[in-house]
C-alpha positions as a Markdown table, in Angstrom:
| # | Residue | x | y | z |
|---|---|---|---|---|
| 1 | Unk | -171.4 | 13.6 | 7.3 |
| 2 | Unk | -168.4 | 15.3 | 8.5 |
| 3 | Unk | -168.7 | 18.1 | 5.7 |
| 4 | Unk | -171.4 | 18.9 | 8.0 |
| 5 | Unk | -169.7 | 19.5 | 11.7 |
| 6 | Unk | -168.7 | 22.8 | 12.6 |
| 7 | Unk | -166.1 | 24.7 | 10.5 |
| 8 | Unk | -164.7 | 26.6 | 13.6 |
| 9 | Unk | -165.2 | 23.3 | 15.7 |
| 10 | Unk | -162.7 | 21.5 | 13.0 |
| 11 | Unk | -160.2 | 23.9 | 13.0 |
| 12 | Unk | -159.3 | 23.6 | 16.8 |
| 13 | Unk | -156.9 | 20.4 | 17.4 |
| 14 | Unk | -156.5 | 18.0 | 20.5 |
| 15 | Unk | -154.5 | 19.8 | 23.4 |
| 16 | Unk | -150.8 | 19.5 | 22.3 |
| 17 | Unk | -149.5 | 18.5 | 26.1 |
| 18 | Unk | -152.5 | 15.4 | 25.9 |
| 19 | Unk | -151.5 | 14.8 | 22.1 |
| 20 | Unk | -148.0 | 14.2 | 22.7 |
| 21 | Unk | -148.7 | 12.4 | 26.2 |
| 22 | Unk | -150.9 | 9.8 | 24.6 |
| 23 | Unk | -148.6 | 9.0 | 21.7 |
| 24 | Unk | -145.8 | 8.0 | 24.1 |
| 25 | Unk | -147.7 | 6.8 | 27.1 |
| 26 | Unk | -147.2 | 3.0 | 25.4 |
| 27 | Unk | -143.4 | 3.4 | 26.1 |
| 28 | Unk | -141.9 | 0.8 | 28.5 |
| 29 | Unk | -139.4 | 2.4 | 31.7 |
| 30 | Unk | -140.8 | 6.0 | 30.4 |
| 31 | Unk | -140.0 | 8.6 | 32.9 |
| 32 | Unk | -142.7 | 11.2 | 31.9 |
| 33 | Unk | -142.4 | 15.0 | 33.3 |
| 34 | Unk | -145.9 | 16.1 | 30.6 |
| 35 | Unk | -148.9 | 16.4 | 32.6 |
| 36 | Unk | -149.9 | 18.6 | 35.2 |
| 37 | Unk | -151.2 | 15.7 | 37.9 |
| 38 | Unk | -150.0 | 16.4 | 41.4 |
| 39 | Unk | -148.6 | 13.2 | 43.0 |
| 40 | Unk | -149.9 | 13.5 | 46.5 |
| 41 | Unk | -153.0 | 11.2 | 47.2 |
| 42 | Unk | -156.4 | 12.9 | 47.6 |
| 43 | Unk | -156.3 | 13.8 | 51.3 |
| 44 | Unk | -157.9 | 10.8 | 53.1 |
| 45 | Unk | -160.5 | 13.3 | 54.7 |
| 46 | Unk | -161.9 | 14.5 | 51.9 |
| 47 | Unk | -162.1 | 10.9 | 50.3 |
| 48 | Unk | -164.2 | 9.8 | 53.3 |
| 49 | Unk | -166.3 | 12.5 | 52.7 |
| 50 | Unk | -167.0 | 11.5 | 49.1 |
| 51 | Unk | -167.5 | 8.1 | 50.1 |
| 52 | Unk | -170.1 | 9.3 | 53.0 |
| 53 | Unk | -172.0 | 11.5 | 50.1 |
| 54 | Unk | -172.3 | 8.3 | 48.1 |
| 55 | Unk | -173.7 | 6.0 | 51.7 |
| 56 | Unk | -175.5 | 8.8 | 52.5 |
| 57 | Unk | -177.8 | 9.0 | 48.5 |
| 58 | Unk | -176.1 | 12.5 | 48.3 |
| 59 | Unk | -176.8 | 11.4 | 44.5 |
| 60 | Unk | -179.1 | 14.0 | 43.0 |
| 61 | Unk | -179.0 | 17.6 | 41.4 |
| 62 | Unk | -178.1 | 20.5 | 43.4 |
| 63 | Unk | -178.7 | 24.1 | 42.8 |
| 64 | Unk | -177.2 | 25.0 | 39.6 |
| 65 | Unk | -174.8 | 27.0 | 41.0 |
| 66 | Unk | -173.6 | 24.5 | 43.8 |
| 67 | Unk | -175.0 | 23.5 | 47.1 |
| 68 | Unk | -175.4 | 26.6 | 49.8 |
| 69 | Unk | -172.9 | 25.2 | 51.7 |
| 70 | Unk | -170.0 | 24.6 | 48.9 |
| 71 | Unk | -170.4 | 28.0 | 47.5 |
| 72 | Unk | -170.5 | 29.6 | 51.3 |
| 73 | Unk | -167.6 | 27.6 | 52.4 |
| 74 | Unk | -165.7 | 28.5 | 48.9 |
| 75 | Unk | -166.5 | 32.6 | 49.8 |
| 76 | Unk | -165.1 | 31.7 | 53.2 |
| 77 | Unk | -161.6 | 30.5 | 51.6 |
| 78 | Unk | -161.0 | 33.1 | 49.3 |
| 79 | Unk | -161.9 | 36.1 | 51.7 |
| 80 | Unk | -159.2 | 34.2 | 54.1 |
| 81 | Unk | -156.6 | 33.4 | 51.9 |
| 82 | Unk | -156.9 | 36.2 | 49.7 |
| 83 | Unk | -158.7 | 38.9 | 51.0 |
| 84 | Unk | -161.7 | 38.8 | 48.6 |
| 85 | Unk | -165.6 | 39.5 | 49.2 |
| 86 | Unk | -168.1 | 37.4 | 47.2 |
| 87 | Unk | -172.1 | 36.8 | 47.8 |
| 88 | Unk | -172.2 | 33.3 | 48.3 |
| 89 | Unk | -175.4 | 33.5 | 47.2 |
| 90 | Unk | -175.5 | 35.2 | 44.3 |
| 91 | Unk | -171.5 | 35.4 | 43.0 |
| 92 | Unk | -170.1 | 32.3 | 43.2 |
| 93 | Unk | -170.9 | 29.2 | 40.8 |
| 94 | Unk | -169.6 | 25.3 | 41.3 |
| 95 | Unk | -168.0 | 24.0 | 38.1 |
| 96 | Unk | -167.0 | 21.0 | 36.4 |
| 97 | Unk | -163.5 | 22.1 | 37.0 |
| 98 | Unk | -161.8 | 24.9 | 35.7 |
| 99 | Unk | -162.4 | 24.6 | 32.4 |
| 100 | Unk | -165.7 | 24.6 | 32.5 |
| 101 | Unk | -165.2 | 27.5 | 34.4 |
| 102 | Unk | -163.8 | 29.6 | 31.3 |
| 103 | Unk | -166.0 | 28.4 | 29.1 |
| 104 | Unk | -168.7 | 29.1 | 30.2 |
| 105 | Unk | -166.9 | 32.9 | 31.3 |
| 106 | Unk | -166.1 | 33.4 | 27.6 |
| 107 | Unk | -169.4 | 32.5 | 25.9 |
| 108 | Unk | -170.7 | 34.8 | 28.3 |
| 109 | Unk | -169.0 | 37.4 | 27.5 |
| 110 | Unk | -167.5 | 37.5 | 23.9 |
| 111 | Unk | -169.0 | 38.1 | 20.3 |
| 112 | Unk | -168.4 | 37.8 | 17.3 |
| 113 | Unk | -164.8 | 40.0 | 16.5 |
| 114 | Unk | -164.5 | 41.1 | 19.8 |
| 115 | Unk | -160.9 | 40.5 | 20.8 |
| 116 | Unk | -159.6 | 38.5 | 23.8 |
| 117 | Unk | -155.5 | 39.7 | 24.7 |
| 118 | Unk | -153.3 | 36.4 | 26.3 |
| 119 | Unk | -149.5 | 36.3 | 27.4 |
| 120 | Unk | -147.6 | 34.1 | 25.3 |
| 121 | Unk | -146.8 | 31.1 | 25.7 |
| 122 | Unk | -149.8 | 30.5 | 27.5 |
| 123 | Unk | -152.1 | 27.2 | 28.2 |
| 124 | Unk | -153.7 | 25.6 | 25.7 |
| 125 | Unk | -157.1 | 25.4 | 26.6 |
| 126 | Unk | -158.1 | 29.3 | 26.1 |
| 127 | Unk | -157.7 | 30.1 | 22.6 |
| 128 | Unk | -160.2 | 27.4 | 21.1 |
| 129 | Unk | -163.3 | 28.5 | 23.1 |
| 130 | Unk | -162.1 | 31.4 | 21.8 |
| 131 | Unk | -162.2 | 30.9 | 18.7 |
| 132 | Unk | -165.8 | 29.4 | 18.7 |
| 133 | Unk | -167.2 | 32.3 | 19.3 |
| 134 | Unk | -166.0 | 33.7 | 16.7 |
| 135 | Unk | -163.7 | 36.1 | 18.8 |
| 136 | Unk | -159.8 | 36.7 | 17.8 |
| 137 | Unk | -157.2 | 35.5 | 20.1 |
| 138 | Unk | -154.4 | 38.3 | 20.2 |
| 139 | Unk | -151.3 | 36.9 | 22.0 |
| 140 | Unk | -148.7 | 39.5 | 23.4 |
| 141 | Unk | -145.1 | 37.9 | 23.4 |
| 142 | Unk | -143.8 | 38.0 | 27.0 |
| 143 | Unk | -140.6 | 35.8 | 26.1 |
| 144 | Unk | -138.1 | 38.9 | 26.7 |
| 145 | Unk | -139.4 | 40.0 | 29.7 |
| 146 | Unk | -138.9 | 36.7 | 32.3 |
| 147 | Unk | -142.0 | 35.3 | 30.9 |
| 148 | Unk | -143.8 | 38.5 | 33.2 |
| 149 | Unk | -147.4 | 39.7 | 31.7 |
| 150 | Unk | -146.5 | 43.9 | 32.2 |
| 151 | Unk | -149.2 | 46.6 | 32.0 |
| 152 | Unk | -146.6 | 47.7 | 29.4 |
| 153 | Unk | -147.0 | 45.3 | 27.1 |
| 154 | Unk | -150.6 | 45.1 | 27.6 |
| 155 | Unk | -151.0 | 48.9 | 26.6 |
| 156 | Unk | -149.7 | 48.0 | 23.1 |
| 157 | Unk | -152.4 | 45.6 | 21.6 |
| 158 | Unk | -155.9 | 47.3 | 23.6 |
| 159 | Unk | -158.3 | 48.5 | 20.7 |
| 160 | Unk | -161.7 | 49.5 | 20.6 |
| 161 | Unk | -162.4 | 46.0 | 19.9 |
| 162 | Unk | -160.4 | 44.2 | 23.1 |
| 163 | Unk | -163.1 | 42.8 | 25.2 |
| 164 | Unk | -161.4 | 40.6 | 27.7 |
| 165 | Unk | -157.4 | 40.3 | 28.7 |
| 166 | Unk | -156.7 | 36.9 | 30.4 |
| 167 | Unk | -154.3 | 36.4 | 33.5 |
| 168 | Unk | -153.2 | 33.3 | 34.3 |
| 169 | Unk | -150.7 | 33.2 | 37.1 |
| 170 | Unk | -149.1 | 31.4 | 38.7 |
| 171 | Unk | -148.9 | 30.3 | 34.9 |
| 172 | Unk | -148.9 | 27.1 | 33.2 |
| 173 | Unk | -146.3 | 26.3 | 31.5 |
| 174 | Unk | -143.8 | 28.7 | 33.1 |
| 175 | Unk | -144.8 | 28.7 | 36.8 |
| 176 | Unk | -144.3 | 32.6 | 36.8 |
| 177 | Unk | -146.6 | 35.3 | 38.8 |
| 178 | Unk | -147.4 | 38.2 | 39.0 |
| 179 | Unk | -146.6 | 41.2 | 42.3 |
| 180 | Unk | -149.2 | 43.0 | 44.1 |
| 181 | Unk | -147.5 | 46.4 | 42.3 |
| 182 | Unk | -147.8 | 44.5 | 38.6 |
| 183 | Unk | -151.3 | 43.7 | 39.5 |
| 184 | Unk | -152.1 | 47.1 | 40.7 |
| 185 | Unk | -150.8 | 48.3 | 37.7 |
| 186 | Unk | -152.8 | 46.9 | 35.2 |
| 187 | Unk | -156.2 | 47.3 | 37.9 |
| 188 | Unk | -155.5 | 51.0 | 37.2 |
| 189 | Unk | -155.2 | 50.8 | 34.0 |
| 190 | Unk | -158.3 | 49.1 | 32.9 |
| 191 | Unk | -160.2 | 50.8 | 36.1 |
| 192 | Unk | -162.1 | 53.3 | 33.4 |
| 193 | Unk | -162.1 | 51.0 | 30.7 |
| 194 | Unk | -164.9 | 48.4 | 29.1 |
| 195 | Unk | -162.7 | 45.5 | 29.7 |
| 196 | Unk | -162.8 | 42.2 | 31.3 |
| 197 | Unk | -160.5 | 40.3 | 33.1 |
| 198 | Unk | -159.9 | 36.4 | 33.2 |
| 199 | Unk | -157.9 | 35.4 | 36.1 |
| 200 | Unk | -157.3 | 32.2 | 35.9 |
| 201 | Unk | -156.1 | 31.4 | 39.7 |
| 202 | Unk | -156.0 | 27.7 | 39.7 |
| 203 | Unk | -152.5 | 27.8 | 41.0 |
| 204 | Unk | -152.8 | 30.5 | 44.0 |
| 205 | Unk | -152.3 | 28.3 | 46.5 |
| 206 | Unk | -149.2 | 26.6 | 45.1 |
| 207 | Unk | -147.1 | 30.1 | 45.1 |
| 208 | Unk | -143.1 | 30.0 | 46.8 |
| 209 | Unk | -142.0 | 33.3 | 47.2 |
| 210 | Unk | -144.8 | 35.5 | 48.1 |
| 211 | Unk | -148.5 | 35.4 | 48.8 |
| 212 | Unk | -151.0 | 34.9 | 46.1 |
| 213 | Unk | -152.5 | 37.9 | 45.5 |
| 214 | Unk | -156.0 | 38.2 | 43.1 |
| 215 | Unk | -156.3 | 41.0 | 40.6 |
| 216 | Unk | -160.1 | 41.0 | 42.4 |
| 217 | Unk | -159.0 | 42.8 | 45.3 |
| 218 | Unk | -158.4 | 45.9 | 43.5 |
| 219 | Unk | -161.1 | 45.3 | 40.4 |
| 220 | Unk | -163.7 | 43.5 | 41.6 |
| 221 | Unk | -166.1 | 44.4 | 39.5 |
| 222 | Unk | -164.2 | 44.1 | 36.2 |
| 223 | Unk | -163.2 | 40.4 | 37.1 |
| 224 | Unk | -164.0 | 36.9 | 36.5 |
| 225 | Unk | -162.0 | 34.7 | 39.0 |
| 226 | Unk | -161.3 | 31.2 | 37.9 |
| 227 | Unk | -160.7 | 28.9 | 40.5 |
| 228 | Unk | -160.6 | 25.0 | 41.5 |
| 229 | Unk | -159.3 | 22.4 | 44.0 |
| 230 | Unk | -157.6 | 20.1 | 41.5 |
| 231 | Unk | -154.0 | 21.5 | 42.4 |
| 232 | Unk | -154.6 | 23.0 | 45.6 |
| 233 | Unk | -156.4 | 19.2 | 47.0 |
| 234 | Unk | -154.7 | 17.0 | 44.2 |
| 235 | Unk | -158.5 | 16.9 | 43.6 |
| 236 | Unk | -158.0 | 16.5 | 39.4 |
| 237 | Unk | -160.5 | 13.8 | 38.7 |
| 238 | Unk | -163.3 | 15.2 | 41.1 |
| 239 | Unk | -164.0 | 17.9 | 38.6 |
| 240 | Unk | -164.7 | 20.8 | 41.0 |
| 241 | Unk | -164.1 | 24.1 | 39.8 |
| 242 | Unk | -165.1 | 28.1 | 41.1 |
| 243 | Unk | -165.9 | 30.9 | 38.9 |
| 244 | Unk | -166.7 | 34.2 | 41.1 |
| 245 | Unk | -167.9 | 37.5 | 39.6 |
| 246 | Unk | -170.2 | 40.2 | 40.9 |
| 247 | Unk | -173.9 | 39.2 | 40.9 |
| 248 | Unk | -174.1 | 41.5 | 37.6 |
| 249 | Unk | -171.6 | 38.9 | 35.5 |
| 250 | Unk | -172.1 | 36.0 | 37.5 |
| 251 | Unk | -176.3 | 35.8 | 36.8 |
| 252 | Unk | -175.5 | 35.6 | 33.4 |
| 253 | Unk | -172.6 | 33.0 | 33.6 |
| 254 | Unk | -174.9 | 30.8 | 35.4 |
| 255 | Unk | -177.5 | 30.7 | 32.3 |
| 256 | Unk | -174.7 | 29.0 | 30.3 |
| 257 | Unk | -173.6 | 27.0 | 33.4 |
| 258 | Unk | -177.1 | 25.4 | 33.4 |
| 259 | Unk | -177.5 | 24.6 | 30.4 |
| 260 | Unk | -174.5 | 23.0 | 29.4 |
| 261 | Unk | -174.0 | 20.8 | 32.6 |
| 262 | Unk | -176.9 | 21.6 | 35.3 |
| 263 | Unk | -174.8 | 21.4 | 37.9 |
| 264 | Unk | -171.5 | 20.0 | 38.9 |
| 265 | Unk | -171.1 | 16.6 | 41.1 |
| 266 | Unk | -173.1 | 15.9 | 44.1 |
| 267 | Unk | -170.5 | 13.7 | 45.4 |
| 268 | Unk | -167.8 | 15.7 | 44.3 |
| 269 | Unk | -169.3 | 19.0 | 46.0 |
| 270 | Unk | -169.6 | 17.2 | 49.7 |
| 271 | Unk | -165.6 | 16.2 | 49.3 |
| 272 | Unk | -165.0 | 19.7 | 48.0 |
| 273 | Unk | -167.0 | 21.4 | 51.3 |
| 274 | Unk | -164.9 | 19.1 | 53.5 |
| 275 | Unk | -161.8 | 20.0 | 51.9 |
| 276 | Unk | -162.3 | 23.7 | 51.9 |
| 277 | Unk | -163.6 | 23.5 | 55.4 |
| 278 | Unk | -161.5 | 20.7 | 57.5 |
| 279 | Unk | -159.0 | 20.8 | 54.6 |
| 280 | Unk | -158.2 | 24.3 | 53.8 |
| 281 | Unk | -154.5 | 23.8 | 54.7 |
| 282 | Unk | -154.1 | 21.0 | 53.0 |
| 283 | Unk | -151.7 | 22.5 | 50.2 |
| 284 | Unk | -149.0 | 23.3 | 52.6 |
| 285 | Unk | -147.4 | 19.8 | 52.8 |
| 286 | Unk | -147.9 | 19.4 | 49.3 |
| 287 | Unk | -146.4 | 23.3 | 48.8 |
| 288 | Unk | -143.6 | 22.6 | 50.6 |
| 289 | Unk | -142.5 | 19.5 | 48.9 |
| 290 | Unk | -142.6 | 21.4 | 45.3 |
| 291 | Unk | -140.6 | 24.1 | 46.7 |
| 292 | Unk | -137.9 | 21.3 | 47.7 |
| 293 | Unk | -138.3 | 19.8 | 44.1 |
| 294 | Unk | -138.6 | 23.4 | 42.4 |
| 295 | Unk | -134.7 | 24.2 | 43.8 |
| 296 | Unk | -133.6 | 20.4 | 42.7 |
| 297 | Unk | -134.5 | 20.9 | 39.4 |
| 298 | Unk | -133.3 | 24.2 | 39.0 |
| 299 | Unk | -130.1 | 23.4 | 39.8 |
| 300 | Unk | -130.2 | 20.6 | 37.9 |
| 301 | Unk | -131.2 | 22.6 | 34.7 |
| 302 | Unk | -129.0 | 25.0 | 35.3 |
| 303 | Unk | -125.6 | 22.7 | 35.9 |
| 304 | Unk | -126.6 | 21.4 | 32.6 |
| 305 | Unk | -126.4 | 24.8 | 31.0 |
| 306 | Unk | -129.8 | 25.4 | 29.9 |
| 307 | Unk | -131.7 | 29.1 | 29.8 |
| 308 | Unk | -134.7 | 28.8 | 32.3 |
| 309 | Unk | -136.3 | 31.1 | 34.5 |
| 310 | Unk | -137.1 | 30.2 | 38.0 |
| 311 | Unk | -140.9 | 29.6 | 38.7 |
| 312 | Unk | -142.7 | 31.2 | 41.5 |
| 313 | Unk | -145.8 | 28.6 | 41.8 |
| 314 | Unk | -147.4 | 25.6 | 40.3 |
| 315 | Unk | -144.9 | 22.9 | 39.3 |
| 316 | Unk | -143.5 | 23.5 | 35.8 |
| 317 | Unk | -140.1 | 24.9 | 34.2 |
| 318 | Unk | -140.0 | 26.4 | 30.9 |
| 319 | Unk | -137.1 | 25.8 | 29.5 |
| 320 | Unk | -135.2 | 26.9 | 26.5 |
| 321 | Unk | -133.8 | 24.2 | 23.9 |
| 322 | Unk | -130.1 | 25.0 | 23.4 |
| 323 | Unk | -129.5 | 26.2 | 19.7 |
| 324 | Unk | -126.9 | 23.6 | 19.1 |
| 325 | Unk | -130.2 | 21.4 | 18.6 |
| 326 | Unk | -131.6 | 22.5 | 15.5 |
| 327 | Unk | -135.1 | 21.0 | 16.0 |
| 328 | Unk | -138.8 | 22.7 | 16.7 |
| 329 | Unk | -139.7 | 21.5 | 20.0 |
| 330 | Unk | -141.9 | 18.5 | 18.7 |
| 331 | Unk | -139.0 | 16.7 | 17.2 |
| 332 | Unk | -136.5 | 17.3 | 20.0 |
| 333 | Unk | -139.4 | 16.5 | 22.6 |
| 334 | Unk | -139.8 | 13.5 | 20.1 |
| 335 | Unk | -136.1 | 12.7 | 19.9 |
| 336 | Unk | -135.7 | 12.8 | 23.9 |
| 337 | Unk | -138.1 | 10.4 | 24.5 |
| 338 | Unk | -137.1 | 7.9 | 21.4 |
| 339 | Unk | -133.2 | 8.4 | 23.0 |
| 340 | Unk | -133.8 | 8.4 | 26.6 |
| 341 | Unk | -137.2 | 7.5 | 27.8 |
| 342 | Unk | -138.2 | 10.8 | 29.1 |
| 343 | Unk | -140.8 | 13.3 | 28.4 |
| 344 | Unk | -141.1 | 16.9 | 28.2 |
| 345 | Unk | -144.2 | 19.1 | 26.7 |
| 346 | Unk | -143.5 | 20.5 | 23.1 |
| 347 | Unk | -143.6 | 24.4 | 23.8 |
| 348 | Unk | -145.4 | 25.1 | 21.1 |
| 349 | Unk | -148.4 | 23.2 | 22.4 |
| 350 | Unk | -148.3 | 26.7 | 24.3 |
| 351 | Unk | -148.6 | 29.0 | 21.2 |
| 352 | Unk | -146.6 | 30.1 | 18.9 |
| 353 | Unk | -145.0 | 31.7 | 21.2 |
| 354 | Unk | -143.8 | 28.9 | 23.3 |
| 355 | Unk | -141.4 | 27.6 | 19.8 |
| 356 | Unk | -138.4 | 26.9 | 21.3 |
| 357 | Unk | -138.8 | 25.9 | 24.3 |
| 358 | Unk | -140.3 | 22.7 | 26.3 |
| 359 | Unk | -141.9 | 22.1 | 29.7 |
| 360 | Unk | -141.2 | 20.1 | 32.5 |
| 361 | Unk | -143.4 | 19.1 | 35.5 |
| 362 | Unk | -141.8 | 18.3 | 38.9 |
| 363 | Unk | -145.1 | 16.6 | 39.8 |
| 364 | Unk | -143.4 | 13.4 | 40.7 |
| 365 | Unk | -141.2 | 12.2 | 43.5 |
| 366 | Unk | -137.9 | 13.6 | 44.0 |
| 367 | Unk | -136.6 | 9.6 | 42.6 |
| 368 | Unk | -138.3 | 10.1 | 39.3 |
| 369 | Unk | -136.9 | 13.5 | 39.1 |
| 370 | Unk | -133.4 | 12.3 | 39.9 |
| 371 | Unk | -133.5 | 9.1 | 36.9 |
| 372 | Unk | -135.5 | 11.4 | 34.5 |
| 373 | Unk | -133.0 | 14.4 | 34.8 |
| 374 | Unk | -130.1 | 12.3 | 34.8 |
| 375 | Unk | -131.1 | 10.5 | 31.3 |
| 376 | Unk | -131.6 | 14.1 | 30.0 |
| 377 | Unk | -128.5 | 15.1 | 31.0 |
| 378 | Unk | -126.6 | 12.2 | 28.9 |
| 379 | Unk | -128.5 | 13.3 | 26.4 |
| 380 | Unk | -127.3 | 17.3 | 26.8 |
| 381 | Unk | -123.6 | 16.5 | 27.2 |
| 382 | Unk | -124.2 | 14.9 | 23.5 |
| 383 | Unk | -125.0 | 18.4 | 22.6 |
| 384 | Unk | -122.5 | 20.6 | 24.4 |
């Protein structure tokens, strides 16, 4: 019967960062630096608040578009942390995570042809939904340029048929940003245009340098914020996600949300209103441990040699593989792990775009860091 399944539906493969995870994940004294889990613990607060939902028979559906009190208290967060307005009522909608979150924004809002811009490299989980709806995935090359997403760039590749540009930042897999004046930029830009934006925020509360600042608060009405509390709460398994768009986007997203999950965890939503509420510092300790791993590592990297660019959030380096190893970045993430027991992401699980290079997560205790980085660097002095 498989002649039968969806032709668009077979061309799309497995994540490549969960592809090459699970083939190596049988590996005895494996140091692994692949998936984007945050170490830290749930906070104990917000697990008590889960386990009280559950006590209490907090067990049925809610609205579709969350409880009252999850989508108020998730409007309360982003107005304080970043300065944006949303109808709590009417503008906000619970997800199963954040990628529900964009799937559901994209069959929203794409068509068959329409075209759908993305920095490259870029996460994997974008370009198959996609492609399902028959829409074209156009990826602008942001290698030369520190791995920045510039108005610039974007200029080059809107046509009559772009429909929706996607910002992901702080980005995964190369932990770069974007500034208030690059964001203002491209705001301007579009301002008069029949475009979309996807901001994928997921990150913005894991950011080192400066502020997190949300394309939203200049184009509001052009934007679909994609938010979620697996990073900012180590919340990963809970599966609560945010999508916020004016009431003129966000009625129609909420159609698709309904009918593809009804509505996201009861359980899950209590923990997420205690940790937005009680817990909406609770990235800070976590924040400031990354920061201390983000410098380790990049001197690490960079005593070692290697080309890498120093990320302003989330918890990933990009880095380049030295041309004296001539391999695509499967078979040298492939050879690491056979010859020292560590690995790295493949870049071009990132696109095309990401050939060349591989990623490493400092999600892990400063220990693990120190015996994973010094097995690479035997490795790299093999090489030099």
């Amino acid at each position: 019967m498989e002649h039968l399944i969806n032709q668009r539906v077979k061309t799309i493969e497995i994540s490549g960062i969960r592809k090459f995870f699970n083939m190596v994940a049988h590996m005895d004294d494996l140091i692994s630096f692949t998936i984007g889990q945050p170490d830290f613990p749930t906070p104990e607060h917000v697990k008590k608040a889960g386990i009280a939902a559950i006590e209490n028979d907090f067990t049925s559906y809610t609205h579709n578009a969350g409880t009252i009190e999850l989508r108020t208290a998730a409007c309360d967060f982003v107005e304080k942390k970043y300065g944006l307005n949303y109808n709590p009522e009417s503008e906000v909608i619970v997800t199963m995570g954040a990628s529900e979150a964009i799937d559901i924004a994209f069959r929203t809002i794409l068509a068959e042809g329409v075209e759908v811009i993305l920095p490259g490299p870029i996460y994997p989980g974008y370009e198959p939904i996609i492609q399902m709806m028959g829409a074209v995935p156009v990826h602008v090359d942001i290698r030369e340029n520190q791995f920045r997403f510039s108005i610039e760039m974007i200029k080059q590749y809107i046509t009559d048929n772009t429909r929706c540009i996607v910002l992901p930042y702080p980005s995964n897999p190369t932990g770069v940003s974007l500034t208030v004046d690059e964001l203002k930029e491209i705001a301007d830009f579009l301002k008069d245009k029949n475009i979309f934006i996807l901001a994928d925020e997921i990150y913005s509360e894991l950011t080192f340098d400066q502020k997190h600042t949300s394309i939203a608060s200049f184009l509001k009405e052009k934007t679909i914020v994609i938010n979620g509390l697996s990073k900012s709460h180590s919340m990963t398994g809970w599966r609560i996600g945010f999508l916020f768009a004016p009431e003129n986007i966000a009625k129609h997203i909420l159609k698709v949300h309904q009918y593809n999950v009804s509505c996201a965890n009861s359980i899950a939503q209590k923990a997420a209103y205690e940790a937005l509420t009680m817990g909406m510092d609770d990235a800070l300790a976590m924040k400031k441990e990354y920061a201390k791993r983000r410098e380790y590592v990049y001197d690490r990297l960079s005593l070692m040699g290697l080309t890498v660019v120093k990320p302003d959030g989330a918890f990933y380096f990009f880095v380049k593989i030295p041309e004296a190893i001539h391999l695509n970045s499967f078979d040298f993430a492939l050879q690491l792990v056979n010859e020292t027991k560590v690995a790295v992401v493949p870049g071009s699980a990132f696109s095309k775009y990401g050939e060349g290079y591989f990623r490493l997560s400092y999600a892990c205790s400063m220990e693990t860091l120190e015996i994973g980085l010094n097995r690479m660097e035997q490795y790299f002095k093999t090489w030099s």
